[in-house]
C-alpha positions, 0 to 999 in steps of 0.5 A: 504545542497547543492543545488544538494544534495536538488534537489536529495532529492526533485526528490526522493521524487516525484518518492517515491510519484508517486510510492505510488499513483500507489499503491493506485490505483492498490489497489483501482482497488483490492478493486472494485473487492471484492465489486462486489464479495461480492455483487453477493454473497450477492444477490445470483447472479452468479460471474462476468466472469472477478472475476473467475478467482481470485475468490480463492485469492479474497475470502481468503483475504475478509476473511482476512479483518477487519474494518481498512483493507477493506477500503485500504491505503491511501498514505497521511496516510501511515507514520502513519499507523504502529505506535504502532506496533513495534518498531522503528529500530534505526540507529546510526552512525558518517556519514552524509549520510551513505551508503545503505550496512550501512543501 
C-alpha cells in the first residue's frame, strides 16, 4: 500500500467517523425529545410547546421501540449491529481497488 493511497484511506476513515458521531448526537437530541414526551404523558402533564409540533412523528416511533432501539445506536458498535440479520452481499472479483459503478 502507497503511502498516498493510506493517507486517503486514513482521511476517509476520519470523514466516515465524524459523519457517524453527527448521528449519534442528532439521534441523542431525537432521544431527549421521546423521554420528555413520554414523561408528560406519564405525569399527565401537558406537552412541551417545542414537541408539538413533532408530536405525531414522535408518537409513531415510541410505538415503534423495542428494548434494543430505545436506547439509540452507539457508533462504536454499529459494524456489529446487523450481524445475523441477513446475509452478507459478496463481491468478488480480479481488481485491486474496483470502481464504485463495480461496486
Amino acid at each position: 500500500m502507497s503511502s498516498s493511497s493510506s493517507v486517503r484511506l486514513a482521511a476517509r476513515q476520519r470523514r466516515e467517523y465524524l459523519y457517524r458521531k453527527s448521528l449519534e448526537s442528532q439521534a441523542s437530541s431525537s432521544i431527549d425529545k421521546k423521554r420528555s414526551l413520554k414523561q408528560a404523558e406519564e405525569k399527565g402533564a401537558p406537552i412541551p410547546t417545542e414537541l408539538r409540533n413533532d408530536y405525531d412523528d414522535l408518537k409513531k416511533t415510541i410505538e415503534a421501540e423495542d428494548e434494543k432501539t430505545e436506547q439509540g445506536v452507539k457508533s462504536i458498535d454499529d459494524e456489529y449491529t446487523t450481524l445475523g440479520l441477513y446475509d452478507p452481499r459478496v463481491c468478488v472479483t480480479t481488481s485491486r481497488e474496483p470502481s464504485s459503478r463495480l461496486k
